[in-house]
Steps between C-alpha positions, in 0.01 A plus 500: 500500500830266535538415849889351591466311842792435700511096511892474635388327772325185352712201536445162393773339745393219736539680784289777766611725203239376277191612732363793632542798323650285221175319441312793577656634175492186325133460537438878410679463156319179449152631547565850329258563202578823282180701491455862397678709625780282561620372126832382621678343782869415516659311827846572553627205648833334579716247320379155651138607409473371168181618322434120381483412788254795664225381240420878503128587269505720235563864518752444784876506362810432699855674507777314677813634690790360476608633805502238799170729649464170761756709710359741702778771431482444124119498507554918639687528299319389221181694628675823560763532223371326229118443517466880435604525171405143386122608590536856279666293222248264460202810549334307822201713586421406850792296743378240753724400738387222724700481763542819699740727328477702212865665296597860636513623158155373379436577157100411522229528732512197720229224646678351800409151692613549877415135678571594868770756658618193729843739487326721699270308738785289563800616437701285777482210192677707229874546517498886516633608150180277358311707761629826418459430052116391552388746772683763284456404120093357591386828654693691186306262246174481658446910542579503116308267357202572364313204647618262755340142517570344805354112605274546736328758731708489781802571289322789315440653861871462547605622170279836565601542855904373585576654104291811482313365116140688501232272514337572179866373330480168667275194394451129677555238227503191682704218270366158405513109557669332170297195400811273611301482873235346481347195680732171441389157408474228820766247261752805414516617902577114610764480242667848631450366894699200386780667263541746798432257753283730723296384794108507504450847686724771501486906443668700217648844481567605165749763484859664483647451801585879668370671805198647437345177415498425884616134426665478892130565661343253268818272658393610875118469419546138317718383764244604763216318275714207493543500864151549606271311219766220500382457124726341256544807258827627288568856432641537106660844456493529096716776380914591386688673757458873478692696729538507945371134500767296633342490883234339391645137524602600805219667663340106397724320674471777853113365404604129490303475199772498273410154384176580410546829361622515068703695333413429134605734283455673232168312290480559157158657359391159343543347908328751675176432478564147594647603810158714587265267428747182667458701834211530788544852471741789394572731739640893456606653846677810292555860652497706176377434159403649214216259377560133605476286199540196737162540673300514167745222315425260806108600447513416162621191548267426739724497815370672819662778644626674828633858406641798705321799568747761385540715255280396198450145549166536595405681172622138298393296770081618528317280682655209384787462737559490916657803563780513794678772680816436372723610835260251693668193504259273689205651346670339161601190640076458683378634137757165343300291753199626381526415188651195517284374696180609287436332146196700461662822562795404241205409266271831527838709488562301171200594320551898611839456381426393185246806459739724627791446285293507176430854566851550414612463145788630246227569276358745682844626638597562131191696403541751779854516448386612110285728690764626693726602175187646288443761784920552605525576099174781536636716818653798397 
């Protein structure tokens, strides 16, 4: 079987481009190992991924665009028009597409990656014609593919109910932890606390800044922590500017905590883990996700974690996290207390984290991925 995966979406920029679902398809093509049934795999990617530099293993081939796919309107294009009778030409068995949508005219059955229908639970954070193309074109792709993968269980409860996919079509595969986080040596942290020069304590929130990542209650909760503990702590928001977040500098200074409140930026891969393992703890306040690679990155490097309570956080987080209500504001900024006032909590939530996030691996992603195309290519 030659399975063609859509890969248009990887980018290698230095930007909030290159993460999420762009690693989530980096690490997929990275850990893919041909076994029978699956022969063959070909990633259709777009002209600034350059297959030398995707270190790809054998049996996975590359075919470049030329086309500027970066674009969202030339991507559709791309996926609609052209992928079509690029996939019959080069006799692809079995199509994964990754992200969401699959082509109208689909020349093969179809495996389909949906990693949360935030279009749908919140649709106030999408301009509407992004709302209308995903609500639309996902519910189309997901009720014709053969099997939908989706990243964790809450998702595959949304998936079945908000897009009307039968249960037996849709399958959890929760994604992995790349070996770049892991726990950092004392001498390389002091060095990055003195390049960046960051104070003792402080929290970090790693991610694109946009709505649903809650970023102005974390604001309200760490200025009320601030306030009341009268502790010295920083908050670091690590992440490139994403979309509805220019309040946020604002809503710091209504806090007057706008001097102890960071807007980093985007941190290349290489930095991140630094930045976990530099701070007293990572906190995730998010509304919606579809897996939270944060919670287990920050657990693999041995950082202690506060996480939200919605949506699927608590599948990455186990029992290896403080969970929060993540509309509560003060219960946030008393759990912040908590913690910082608690070495011995921050240590036993350390060794759980480190348990936890070793459960999840690309490794084991990959091989029920394989799973997932030897059983799409035997339905009738």
């Amino acid at each position: 079987m030659h399975v063609g995966i859509n890969a248009q979406l990887i980018s290698l920029a230095g930007s909030y481009r290159n993460a999420g679902v762009s690693q989530y398809i980096y690490q997929l093509l990275t850990h893919l190992r041909v076994a029978p049934p699956v022969d063959r795999i070909t990633a259709f990617v777009g002209p600034a991924a350059r297959p030398a530099a995707l270190a790809l293993p054998a049996g996975v081939a590359v075919r470049r665009t030329a086309l500027p796919t970066e674009r969202p309107a030339v991507r559709i294009l791309w996926e609609q028009l052209l992928q079509p009778p690029l996939l019959t030409a080069q006799r692809v068995d079995l199509l994964h597409s990754p992200v969401n949508v699959l082509p109208l005219l689909l020349p093969a059955p179809a495996v389909l990656t949906v990693h949360d229908l935030s279009f749908l639970r919140f649709p106030a954070t999408f301009s509407p014609a992004k709302r209308r193309y995903q609500a639309a074109l996902t519910g189309f792709s997901a009720r014709r593919a053969r099997l939908v993968l989706t990243d964790s269980e809450h998702t595959r409860r949304d998936v079945i109910a908000l897009l009307g996919v039968p249960a037996a079509r849709v399958r959890t595969v929760y994604p992995g932890v790349t070996e770049l986080y892991r726990p950092q040596g004392a001498s390389a942290v002091e060095d990055f606390r003195r390049r960046r020069g960051l104070p003792e304590r402080f929290f970090v929130h790693v991610g694109t800044l946009q709505p649903r990542k809650n970023l102005e209650r974390l604001i309200s909760a760490f200025a009320r922590f601030k306030r009341v503990s009268g502790l010295p702590h920083t908050l670091m928001l690590v992440g490139g500017k994403g979309w509805l977040y220019e309040g946020l500098l604002q809503h710091a200074r209504r806090e007057a905590v706008e001097r102890s409140v960071h807007f980093v930026g985007f941190a290349a891969a290489e930095e991140t883990p630094l930045w976990y393992a530099a701070a007293e703890a990572m906190i995730f306040p998010s509304l919606y996700e579809g897996f939270g690679f944060p919670i287990v990155e920050a657990m693999a490097c041995g950082t202690p974690v506060l996480s939200s309570t919605a949506s699927c956080l608590p599948e990455a987080a186990g029992n290896a996290a403080d969970l929060f209500d993540p509309f509560d504001v003060d219960g946030l900024a008393a759990s912040m207390a908590r913690l910082a006032n608690d070495p011995e909590r921050r240590q036993e939530l350390r060794r759980r984290g480190f348990a936890q996030a070793a459960r999840f691996t690309w490794e084991r992603t990959a091989r029920a991925v394989l799973s997932a195309y030897a059983d799409a290519g035997k339905v009738a």
